[in-house]
DRENMI-831715 format. One record per residue (C-alpha): x, y, z; residue in three letters. Coordinates in steps of 0.1 Angstrom, whole numbers, plus 5000, padded with zeros to 4 digits. Last residue first. Example, Ala and Ser with C-alpha at 12.3 -4.5 7.8 and 13.67 -1.06 7.14 Angstrom:
513749895071SER
512349555078ALA
END
This chain:
470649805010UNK
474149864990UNK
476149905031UNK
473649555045UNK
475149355014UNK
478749495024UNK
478249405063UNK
476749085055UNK
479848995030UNK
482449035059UNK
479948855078UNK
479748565059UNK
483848595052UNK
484248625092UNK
482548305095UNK
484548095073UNK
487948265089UNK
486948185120UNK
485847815113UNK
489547795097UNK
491547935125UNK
489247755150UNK
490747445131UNK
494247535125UNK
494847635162UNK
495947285176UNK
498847285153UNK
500347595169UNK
500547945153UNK
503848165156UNK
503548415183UNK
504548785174UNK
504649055198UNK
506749325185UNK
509849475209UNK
510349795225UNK
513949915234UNK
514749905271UNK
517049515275UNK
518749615239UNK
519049945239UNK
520749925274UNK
520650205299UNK
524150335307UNK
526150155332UNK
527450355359UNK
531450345358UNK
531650665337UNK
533150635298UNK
536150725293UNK
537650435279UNK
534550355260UNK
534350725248UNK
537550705234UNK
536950395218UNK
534350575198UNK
536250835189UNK
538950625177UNK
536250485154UNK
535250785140UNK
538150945130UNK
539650645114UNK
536250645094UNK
537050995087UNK
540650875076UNK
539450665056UNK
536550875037UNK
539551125030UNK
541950805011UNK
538950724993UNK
538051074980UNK
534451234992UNK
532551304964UNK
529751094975UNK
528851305006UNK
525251274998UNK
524650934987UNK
527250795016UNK
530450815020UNK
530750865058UNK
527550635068UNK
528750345042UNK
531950375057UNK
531050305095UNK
529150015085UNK
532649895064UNK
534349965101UNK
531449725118UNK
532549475095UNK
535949505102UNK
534949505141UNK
533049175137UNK
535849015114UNK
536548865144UNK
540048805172UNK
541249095152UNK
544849075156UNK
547349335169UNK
548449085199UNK
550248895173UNK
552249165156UNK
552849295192UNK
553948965202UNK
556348935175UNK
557349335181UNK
558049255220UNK
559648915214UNK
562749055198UNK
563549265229UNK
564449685231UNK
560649755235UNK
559849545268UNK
557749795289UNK
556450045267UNK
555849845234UNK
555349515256UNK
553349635281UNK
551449885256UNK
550749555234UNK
549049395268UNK
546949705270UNK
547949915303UNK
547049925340UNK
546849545348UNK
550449445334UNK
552249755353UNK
552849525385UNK
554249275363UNK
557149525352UNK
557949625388UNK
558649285405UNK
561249235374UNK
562248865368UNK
561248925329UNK
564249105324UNK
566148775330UNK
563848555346UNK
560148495347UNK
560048175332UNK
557748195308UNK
558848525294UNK
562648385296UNK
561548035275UNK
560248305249UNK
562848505253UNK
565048205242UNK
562748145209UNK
563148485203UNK
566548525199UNK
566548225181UNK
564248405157UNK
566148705150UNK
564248935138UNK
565249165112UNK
562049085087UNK
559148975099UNK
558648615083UNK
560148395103UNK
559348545136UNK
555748485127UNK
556548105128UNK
558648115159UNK
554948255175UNK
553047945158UNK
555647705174UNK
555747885207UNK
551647825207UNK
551947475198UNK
554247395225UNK
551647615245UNK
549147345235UNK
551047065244UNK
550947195278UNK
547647335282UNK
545947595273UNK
544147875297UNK
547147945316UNK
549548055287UNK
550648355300UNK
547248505311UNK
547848915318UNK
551248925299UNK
549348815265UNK
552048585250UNK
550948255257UNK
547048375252UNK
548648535216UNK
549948195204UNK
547048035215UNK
545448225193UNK
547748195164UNK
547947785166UNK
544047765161UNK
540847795180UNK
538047775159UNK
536947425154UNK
538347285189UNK
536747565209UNK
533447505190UNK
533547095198UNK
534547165236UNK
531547425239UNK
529047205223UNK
530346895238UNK
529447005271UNK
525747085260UNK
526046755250UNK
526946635284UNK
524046825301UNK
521146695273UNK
520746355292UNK
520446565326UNK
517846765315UNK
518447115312UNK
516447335339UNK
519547455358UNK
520447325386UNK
523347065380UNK
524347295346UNK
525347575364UNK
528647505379UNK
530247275350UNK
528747525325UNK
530247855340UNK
533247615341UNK
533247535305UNK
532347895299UNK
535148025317UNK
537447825296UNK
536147915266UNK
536348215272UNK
539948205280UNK
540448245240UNK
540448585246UNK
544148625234UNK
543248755199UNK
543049125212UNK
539449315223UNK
539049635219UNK
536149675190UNK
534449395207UNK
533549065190UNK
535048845212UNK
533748995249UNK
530149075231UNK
530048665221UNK
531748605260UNK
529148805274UNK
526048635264UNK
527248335263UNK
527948375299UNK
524648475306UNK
522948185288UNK
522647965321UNK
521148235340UNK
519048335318UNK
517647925316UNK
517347915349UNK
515148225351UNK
513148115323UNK
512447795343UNK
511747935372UNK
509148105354UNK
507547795338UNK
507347655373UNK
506147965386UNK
502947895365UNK
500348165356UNK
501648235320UNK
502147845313UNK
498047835328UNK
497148095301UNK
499147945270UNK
497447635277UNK
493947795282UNK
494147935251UNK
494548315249UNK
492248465223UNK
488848515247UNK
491248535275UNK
492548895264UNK
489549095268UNK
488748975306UNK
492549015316UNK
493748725335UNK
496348605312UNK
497648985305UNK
497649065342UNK
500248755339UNK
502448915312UNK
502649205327UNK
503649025361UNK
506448865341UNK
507949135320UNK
511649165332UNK
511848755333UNK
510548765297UNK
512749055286UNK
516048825298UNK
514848515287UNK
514648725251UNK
518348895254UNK
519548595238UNK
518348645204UNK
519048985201UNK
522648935217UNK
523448675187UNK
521648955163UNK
523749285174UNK
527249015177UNK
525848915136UNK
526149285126UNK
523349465108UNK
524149555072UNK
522349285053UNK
519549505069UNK
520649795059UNK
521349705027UNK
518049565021UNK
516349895033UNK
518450085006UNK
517649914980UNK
513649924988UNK
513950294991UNK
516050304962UNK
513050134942UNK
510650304959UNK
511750614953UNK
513150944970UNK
515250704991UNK
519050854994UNK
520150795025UNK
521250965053UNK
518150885074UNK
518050565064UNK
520950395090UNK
518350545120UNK
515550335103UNK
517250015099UNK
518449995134UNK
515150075145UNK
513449805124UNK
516349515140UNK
515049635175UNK
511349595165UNK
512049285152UNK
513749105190UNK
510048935194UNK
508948975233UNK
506749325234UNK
505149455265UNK
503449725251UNK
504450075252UNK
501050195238UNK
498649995254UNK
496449755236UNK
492649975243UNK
490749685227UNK
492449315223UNK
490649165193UNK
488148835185UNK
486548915155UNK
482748865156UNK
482549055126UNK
480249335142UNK
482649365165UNK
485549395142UNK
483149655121UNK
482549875155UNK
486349885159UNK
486649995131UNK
484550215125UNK
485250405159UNK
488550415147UNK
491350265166UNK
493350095142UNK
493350415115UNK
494350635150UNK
497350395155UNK
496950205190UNK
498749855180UNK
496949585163UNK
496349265180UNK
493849035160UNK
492648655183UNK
492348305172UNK
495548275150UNK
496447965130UNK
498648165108UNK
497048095070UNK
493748075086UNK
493348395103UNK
495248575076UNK
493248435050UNK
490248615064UNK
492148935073UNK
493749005041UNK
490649165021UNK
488049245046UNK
491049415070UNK
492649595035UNK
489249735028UNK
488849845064UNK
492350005066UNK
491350185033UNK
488850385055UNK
490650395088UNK
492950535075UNK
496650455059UNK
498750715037UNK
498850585003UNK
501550324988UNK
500050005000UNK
END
């Protein structure tokens, strides 16, 4: 529909879609939200007079579960630089954005949902009692509502996906190094804790533990445990001992290939790091490892040794693509439809610009947390049909044709 909506050519849309809509979903009751065209006084006297079940006076900051209304905003805020003064481009553009959207925005999306369900509870149970709302609300979905087993339930289950939660923001991070593949770790023993009273069943506990092995197997390689051996906060203690053999390996590697590096050199500052002798036997330099980055320890720290610009080179990194992604997001902002004159190596350094500004503001950022988008940003409400629906979908749509063509016979009369 390419005209403004009211509640005139809402009405001809409701007779037209409505009917199959029913059917097609399995739905026994119509939520709308509270636009004027929804809200009409014909319209809601023609739902009435259609026998449509419907939830009058839905409020306006509902309590919304579905993640979509997150992913809309995020569209519309990336249109309003663009260039959509027709469909087509509009259309283009919308795509874009949405192919746009980072995967660490989607993971946290989808795991943020225990976490709005929990927040919403007692909403959600005024909504199981409510008059109105029962008539659509099956009595399953009611009593699941009502139970506190269901609830503890959700709040086992949050608790269990915490740490996944954090670990895929910990990874994908704009200031993150390739070291971080302690999270693993943690979340085998945020596993081995939780598991025993969580909700999981006890036959789905061990595969759950296989999950976490299995990933950490398939993406971990040589490099990353290179950089977890050479990260001054961990020193190899998340891997184990033929895995830091691996990680000096990967690390002699590297030396190979930079130029003016001696990789003997390194191979004995290596066993020195580990150690803690030599230089490395310094009270003072280990006392500096928690207030710096681990490649300002060993530009600022450890400068003058071979190791520092191997480890450096390591430490550098991405451990994702998340952030280079995020970068090309960053672009397509800068040089844009409007600023398309910009020249590449200009539209870089803007992008520069813009990134280090936004680090800047991490690091100074104040130590109470600003509200989060994604636990106070409104979500849709969208429950996908169940099997037991198709019938009283299909009766519903049968009689809301007969009176969809009552209510036009009684309009010629």
């Amino acid at each position: 529909m390419n005209e403004k909506v009211n509640q005139y050519n809402y009405l001809e849309l409701m007779c037209d879609i409505l009917p199959d809509a029913f059917e097609d979903t399995g739905a026994t009751c119509f939520q709308q939200d509270g636009a004027r065209a929804h809200t009409a006084k014909s319209v809601t006297q023609w739902l009435q007079d259609c026998e449509v079940p419907f939830i009058n006076d839905w409020p306006g900051n509902s309590p919304d579960i579905s993640p979509i209304e997150n992913l809309w905003e995020i569209v519309k805020r990336d249109l309003q630089d663009k260039d959509v003064s027709s469909v087509p481009k509009l259309e283009a553009e919308i795509r874009a954005s949405w192919n746009n959207i980072p995967k660490e925005m989607l993971h946290n999306l989808a795991l943020s949902v225990p976490k709005r369900l929990k927040e919403y509870k007692h909403t959600l149970q005024k909504l199981a009692i409510d008059e109105e709302a029962k008539k659509g609300l099956e009595k399953s979905a009611k009593d699941t509502l009502l139970s506190e087993v269901f609830w503890d339930k959700i709040a086992g289950y949050l608790q269990l996906l915490k740490p996944v939660a954090t670990a895929i923001t910990m990874i994908e991070g704009d200031d993150q190094y390739l070291s971080i593949v302690m999270v693993f770790h943690d979340l085998q023993s945020s596993f081995d804790e939780q598991l025993p009273n969580s909700p999981v069943l006890q036959s789905e506990e061990s595969l759950l533990k296989e999950v976490v092995s299995k990933r950490r197997e398939w993406l971990v390689q040589k490099v990353h445990l290179a950089a977890n051996l050479l990260d001054p906060r961990y020193r190899g203690c998340h891997i184990s001992d033929e895995e830091a053999v691996d990680a000096i390996e990967s690390a002699y590697e590297v030396a190979l290939r930079m130029p003016s590096i001696d990789e003997k050199k390194v191979l004995g500052e290596i066993a020195e790091f580990r150690a803690k002798e030599k230089l490395f036997s310094k009270l003072f330099i280990w006392q500096s490892v928690d207030q710096c980055s681990p490649t300002s320890w060993w530009n600022g720290m450890c400068s003058h040794t071979q190791l520092s610009k191997v480890a450096t080179g390591i430490l550098n990194l991405p451990p994702t693509n998340a952030s280079v992604e995020r970068s090309f997001s960053r672009h397509s902002h800068i040089h844009s439809s409007d600023r398309n004159r910009l020249s590449t190596d200009r539209a870089a350094k803007l992008v520069y610009v813009a990134r280090h500004l936004t680090l800047d503001e991490k690091l100074h950022q104040t130590s109470t947390p600003r509200p989060s988008t994604l636990a106070d940003a409104p979500l849709s409400q969208k429950e996908k049909p169940s099997s037991s629906r198709c019938s009283s979908a299909s009766s519903l749509k049968e009689n809301l044709h007969s009176r969809i063509i009552l209510q036009k016979t009684r309009k010629k009369i």
